[in-house]
C-alpha positions as CSV (number, residue, x, y, z in Angstrom):
1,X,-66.8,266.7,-85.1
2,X,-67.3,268.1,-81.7
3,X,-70.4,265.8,-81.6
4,X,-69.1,262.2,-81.7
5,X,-66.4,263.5,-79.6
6,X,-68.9,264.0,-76.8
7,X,-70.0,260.8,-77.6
8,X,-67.0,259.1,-77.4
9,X,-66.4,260.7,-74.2
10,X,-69.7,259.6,-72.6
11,X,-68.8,256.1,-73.4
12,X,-65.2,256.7,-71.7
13,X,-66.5,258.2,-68.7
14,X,-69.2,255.6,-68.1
15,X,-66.9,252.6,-68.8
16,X,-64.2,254.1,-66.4
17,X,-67.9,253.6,-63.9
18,X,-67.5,249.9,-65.0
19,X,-63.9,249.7,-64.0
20,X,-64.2,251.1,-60.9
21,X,-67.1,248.6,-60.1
22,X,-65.5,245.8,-61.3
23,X,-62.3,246.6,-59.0
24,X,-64.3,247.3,-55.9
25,X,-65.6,243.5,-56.5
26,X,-61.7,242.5,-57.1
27,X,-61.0,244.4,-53.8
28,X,-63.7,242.7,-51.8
29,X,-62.8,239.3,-53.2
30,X,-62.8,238.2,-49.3
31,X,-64.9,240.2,-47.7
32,X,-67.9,238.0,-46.0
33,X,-70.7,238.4,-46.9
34,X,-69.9,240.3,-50.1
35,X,-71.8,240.5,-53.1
36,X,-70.5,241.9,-56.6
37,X,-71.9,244.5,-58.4
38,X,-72.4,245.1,-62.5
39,X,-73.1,247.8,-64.4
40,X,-75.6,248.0,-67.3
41,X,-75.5,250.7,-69.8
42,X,-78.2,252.3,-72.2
43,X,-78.0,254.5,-74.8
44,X,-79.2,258.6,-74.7
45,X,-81.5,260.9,-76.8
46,X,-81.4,260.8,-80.4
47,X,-81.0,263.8,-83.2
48,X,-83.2,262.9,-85.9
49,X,-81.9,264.1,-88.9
50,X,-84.8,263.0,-91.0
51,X,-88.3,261.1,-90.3
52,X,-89.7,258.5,-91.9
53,X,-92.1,258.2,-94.0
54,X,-94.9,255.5,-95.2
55,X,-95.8,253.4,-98.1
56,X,-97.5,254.9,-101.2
57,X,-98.9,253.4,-104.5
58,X,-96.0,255.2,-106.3
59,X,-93.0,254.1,-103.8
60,X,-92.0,252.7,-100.9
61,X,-91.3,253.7,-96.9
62,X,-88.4,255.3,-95.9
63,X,-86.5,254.7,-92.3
64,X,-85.9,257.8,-89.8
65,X,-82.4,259.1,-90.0
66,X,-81.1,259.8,-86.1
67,X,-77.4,260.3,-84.8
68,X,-76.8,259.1,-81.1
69,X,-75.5,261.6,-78.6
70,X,-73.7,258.7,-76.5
71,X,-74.2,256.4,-74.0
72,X,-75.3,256.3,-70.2
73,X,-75.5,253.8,-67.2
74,X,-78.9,252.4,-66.5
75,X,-78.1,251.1,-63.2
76,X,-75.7,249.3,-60.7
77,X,-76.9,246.2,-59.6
78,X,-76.2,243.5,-56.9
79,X,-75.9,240.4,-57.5
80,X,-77.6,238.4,-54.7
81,X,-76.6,234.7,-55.7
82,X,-74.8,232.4,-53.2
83,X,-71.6,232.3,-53.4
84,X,-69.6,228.8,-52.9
85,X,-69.6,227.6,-49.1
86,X,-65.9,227.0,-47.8
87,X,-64.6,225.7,-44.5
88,X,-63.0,228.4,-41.6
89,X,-62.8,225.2,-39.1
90,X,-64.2,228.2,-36.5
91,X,-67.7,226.4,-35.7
92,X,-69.3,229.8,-35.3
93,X,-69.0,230.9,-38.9
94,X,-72.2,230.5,-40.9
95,X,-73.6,230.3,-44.8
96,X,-76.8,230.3,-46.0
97,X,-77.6,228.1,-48.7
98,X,-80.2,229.8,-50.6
99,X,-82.0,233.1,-50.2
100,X,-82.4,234.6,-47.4
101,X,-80.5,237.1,-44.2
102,X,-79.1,237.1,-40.9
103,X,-80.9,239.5,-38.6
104,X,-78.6,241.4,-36.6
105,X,-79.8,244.1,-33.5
106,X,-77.6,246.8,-33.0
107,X,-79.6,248.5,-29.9
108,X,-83.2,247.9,-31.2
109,X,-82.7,248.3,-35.0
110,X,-82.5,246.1,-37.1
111,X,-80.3,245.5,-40.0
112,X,-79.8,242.5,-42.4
113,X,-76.9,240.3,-44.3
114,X,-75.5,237.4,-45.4
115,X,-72.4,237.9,-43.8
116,X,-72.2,234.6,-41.3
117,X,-68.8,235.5,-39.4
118,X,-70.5,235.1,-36.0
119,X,-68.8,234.8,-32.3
120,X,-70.0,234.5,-29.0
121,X,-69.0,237.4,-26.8
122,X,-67.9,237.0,-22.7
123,X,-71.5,237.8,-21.7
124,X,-73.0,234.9,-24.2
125,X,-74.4,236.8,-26.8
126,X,-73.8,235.5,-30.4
127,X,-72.7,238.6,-32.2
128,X,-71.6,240.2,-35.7
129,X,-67.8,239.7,-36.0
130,X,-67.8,242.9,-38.3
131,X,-69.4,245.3,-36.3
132,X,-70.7,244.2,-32.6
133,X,-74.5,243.5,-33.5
134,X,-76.0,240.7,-31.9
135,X,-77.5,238.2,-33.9
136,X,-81.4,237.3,-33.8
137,X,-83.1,233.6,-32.8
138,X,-85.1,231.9,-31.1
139,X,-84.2,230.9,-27.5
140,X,-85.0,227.3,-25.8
141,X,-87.1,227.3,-23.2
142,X,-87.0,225.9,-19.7
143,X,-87.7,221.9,-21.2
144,X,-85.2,223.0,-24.0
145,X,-87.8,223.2,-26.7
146,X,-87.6,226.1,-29.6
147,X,-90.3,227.8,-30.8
148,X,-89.5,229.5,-33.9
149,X,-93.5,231.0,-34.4
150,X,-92.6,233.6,-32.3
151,X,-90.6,236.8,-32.7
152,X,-87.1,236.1,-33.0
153,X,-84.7,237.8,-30.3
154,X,-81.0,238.3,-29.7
155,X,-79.4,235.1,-29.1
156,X,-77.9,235.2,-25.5
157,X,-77.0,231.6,-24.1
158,X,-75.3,232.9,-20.6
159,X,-78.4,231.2,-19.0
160,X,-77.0,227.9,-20.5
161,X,-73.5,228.5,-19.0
162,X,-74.7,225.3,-16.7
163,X,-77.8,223.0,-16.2
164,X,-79.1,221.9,-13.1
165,X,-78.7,218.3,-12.1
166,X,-81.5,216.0,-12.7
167,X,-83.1,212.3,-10.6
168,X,-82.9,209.5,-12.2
169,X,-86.7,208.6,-12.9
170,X,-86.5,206.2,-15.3
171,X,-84.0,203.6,-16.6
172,X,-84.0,200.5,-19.4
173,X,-82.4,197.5,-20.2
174,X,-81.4,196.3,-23.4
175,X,-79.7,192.9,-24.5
176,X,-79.7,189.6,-24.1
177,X,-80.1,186.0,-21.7
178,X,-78.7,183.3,-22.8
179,X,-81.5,180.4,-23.7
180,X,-79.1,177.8,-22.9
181,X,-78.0,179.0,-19.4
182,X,-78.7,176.0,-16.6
183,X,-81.4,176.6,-14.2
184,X,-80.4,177.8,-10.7
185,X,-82.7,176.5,-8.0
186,X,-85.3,178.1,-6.6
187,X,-83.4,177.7,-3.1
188,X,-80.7,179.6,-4.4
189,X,-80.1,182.4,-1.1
190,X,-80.4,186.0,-1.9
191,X,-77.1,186.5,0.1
192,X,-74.9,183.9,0.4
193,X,-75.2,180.8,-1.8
194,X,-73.3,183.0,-4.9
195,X,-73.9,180.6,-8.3
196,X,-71.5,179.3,-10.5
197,X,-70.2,182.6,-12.9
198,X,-71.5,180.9,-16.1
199,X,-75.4,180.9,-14.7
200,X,-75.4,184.2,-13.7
201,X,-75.0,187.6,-15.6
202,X,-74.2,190.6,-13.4
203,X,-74.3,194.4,-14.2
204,X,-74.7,197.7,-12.6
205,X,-76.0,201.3,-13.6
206,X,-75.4,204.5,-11.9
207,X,-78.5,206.6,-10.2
208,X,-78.6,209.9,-9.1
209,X,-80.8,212.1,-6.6
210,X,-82.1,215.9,-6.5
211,X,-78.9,216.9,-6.0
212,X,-76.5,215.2,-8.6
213,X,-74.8,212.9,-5.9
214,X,-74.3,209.1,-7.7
215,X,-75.2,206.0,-6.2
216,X,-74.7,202.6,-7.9
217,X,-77.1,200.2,-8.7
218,X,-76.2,196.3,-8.7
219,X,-78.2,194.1,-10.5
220,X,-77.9,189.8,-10.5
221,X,-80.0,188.3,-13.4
222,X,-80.5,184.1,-13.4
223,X,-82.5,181.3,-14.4
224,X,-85.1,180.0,-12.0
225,X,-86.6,176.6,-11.8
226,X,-90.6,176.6,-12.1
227,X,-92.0,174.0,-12.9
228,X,-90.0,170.7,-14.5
229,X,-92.6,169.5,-17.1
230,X,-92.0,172.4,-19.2
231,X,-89.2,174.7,-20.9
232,X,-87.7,176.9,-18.5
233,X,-88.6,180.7,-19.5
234,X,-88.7,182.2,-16.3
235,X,-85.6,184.3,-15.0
236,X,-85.2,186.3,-11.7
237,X,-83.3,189.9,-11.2
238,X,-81.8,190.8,-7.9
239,X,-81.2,194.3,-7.1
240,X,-78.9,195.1,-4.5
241,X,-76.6,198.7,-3.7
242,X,-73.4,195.8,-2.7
243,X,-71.6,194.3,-5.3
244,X,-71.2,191.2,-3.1
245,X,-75.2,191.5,-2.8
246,X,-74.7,191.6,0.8
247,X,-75.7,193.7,3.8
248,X,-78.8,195.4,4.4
249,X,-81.4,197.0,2.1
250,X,-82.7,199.5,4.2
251,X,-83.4,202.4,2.2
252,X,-84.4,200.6,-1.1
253,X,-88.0,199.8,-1.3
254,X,-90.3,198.8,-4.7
255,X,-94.1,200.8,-4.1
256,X,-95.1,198.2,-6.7
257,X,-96.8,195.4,-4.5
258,X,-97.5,193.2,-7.9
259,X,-93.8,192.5,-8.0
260,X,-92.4,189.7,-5.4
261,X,-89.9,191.3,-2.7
262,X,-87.7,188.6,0.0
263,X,-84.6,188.3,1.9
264,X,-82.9,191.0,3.8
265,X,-80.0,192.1,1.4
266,X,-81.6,192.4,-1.8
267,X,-84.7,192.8,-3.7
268,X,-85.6,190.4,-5.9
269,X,-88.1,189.9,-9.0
270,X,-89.0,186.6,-10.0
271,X,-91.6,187.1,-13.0
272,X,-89.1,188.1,-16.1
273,X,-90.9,185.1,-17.8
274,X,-89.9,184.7,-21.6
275,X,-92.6,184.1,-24.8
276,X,-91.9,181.5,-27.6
277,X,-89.9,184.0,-29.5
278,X,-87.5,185.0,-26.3
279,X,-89.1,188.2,-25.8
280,X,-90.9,189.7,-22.7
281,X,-93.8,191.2,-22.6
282,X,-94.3,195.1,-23.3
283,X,-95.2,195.3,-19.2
284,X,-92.1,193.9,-18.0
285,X,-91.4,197.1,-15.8
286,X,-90.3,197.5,-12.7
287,X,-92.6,200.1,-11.1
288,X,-91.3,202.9,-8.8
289,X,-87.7,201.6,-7.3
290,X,-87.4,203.7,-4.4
291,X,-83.3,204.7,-2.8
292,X,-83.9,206.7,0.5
293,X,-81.3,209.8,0.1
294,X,-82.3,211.5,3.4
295,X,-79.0,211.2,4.8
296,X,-77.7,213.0,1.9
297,X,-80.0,215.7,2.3
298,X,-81.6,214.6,-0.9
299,X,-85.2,213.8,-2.0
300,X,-85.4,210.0,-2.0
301,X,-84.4,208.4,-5.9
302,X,-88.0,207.1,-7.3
303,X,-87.9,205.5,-10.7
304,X,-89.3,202.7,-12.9
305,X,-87.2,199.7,-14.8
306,X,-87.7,198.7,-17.8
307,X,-87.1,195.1,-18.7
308,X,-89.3,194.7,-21.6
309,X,-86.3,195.0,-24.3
310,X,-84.1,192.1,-22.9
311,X,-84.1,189.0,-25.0
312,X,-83.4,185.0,-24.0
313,X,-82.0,183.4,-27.6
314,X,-78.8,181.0,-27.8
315,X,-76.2,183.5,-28.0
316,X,-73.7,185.1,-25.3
317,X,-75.6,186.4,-22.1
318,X,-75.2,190.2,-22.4
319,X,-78.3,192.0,-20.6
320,X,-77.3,195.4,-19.0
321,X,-78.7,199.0,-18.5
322,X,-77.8,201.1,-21.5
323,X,-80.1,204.2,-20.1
324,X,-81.2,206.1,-17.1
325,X,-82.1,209.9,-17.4
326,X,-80.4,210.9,-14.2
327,X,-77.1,213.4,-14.1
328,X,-75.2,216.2,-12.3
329,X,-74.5,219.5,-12.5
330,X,-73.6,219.9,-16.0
331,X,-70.7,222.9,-17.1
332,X,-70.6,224.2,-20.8
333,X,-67.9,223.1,-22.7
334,X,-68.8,223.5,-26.3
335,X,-71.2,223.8,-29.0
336,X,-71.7,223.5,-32.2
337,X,-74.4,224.2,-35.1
338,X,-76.7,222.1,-37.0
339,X,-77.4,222.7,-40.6
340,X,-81.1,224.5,-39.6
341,X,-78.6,227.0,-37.6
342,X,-79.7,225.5,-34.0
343,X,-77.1,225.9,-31.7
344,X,-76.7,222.5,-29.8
345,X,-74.3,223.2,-26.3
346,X,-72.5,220.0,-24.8
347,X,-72.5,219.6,-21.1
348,X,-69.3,218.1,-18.9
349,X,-71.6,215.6,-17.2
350,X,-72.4,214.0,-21.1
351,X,-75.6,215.5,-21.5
352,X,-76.4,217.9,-24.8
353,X,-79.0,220.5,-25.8
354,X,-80.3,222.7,-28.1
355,X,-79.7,226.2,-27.1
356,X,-81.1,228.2,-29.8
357,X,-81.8,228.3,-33.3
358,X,-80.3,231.2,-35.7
359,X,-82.9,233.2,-37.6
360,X,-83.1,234.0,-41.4
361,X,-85.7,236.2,-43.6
């Protein structure tokens, strides 16, 4: 009697164990990072009561007789499986999908979890909401590349607060001159003799020096007359710093001597000649545009044009600069993070990078 009492009682005990578990996984329902436990059981020693015994000519085997003393736990496991993903609307909050951990630092050692409720702190360094540790990554470097073959480190983007500005050194044009546009004479002055509005397509781009001032660019495209006999293909580009392309062009200079340069108030190029297809060839570039900026204090503007991607095909006349790599100073005014877990920062000035990239193991 006193036996399966104790039995019973091991059972009891050991199942209250399971309770308990199973209401520390109800009490962490939303805990981040959380992951439940379960408890298996096994049963204890034996008393054998009898032994068996084997086969003979005369009879058969018998079976062992044993009584169970109970039951114990085996173990307490964790179970490691990802849990559904769900949206905080707090752009610093992470899940991993999949295996894996967050690395966090807390002074040197290391520690590791799934729990992604991450923040940046007032210095800049991306840290564990739960407890303070910074989280580890891989930091961009000074061209804004990430190497993630080296050893991660904690994330810190107060370097990144601002980026420096940058000269315009290059810039392209994109779209299209209309085929059906009349021809302009080549007599037609760089200054004054201003075309009808329908033969001429005008558009400007902003440039900027060493030091992030702005100066704008004015560019005047239009058909010129070669040679009667055959289709006209041929278009000229006036570059000017006037809208009214007017007044003098001191300080603007081309170092390319291949391209044709006249007049006193703008610089023009005359060899935007077109194929049979309406495209220009891949060379169509305008090398080394020079804007004098020693007044400003500034190292002079040098960059090359890029003409090649303008079309002529019967449609609407819409050529215009849709890129120059020039900007200035640039303050932080957000980020957010990409599904790889690099942190991309976005500047006041337009421009974007990647900051860092979040590491797992």
């Amino acid at each position: 009697m006193m036996r399966s009492m104790y039995a019973g009682v091991s059972g009891l005990r050991n199942h209250q164990t399971k309770m308990d578990v199973i209401g520390n996984n109800i009490a962490n329902v939303n805990t981040a990072g959380y992951k439940k436990s379960r408890v298996v059981f096994q049963d204890t020693l034996y008393q054998s009561i009898r032994g068996a015994s084997r086969p003979t000519d005369a009879r058969g085997g018998t079976n062992p007789m044993a009584i169970g003393l109970g039951m114990a736990i085996a173990s307490i496991d964790q179970i490691h499986t990802p849990a559904p993903a769900s949206s905080t609307n707090k752009a610093s909050d992470l899940a991993i999908d999949g295996n894996g951990y967050f690395i966090v630092d807390n002074g040197g050692q290391r520690f590791y979890t799934r729990a992604g409720n991450f923040d940046f702190d007032k210095l800049g360094n991306l840290i564990s909401l739960a407890n303070g540790y910074r989280v580890h990554g891989w930091m961009a470097d000074e061209d804004w590349n990430i190497d993630t073959v080296r050893s991660s480190e904690p994330i810190d983007i107060a370097d990144f607060k601002s980026i420096p500005p940058r000269a315009t050194t290059e810039m392209k044009f994109t779209g299209n001159l209309d085929s059906n546009t009349k021809v302009h004479p080549d007599t037609f002055g760089l200054a004054t003799d201003i075309p009808d509005e329908n033969e001429i397509i005008v558009t400007s781009k902003e440039v900027y020096d060493s030091l992030g001032n702005k100066e704008e660019l004015y560019f005047r495209f239009f058909k010129l007359s070669i040679d009667d006999t055959v289709p006209e293909t041929t278009w000229a580009c006036d570059i000017s710093l006037s809208p009214e392309f007017s007044g003098s062009i001191e300080g603007i200079s081309i170092a390319d001597n291949d391209k044709e340069i006249s007049g006193a108030n703008v610089i023009r190029i005359k060899d935007l000649t077109f194929d049979n297809n309406g495209t220009l060839p891949s060379d169509a570039i305008l090398k080394s545009l020079i804007i004098g900026r020693s007044e400003q204090g500034a190292e002079d503007i040098e960059f090359d044009i890029d003409f090649s991607h303008i079309t002529q095909w019967e449609t609407k006349s819409s050529a215009w600069a849709e890129y120059q790599d020039g900007y200035t100073m640039g303050n932080l005014t957000t980020y957010n993070f990409g599904i790889d877990g690099t942190i991309q920062g976005v500047y006041d000035n337009g421009e974007s990078r990647n900051l860092a990239r979040v590491a797992l193991v």
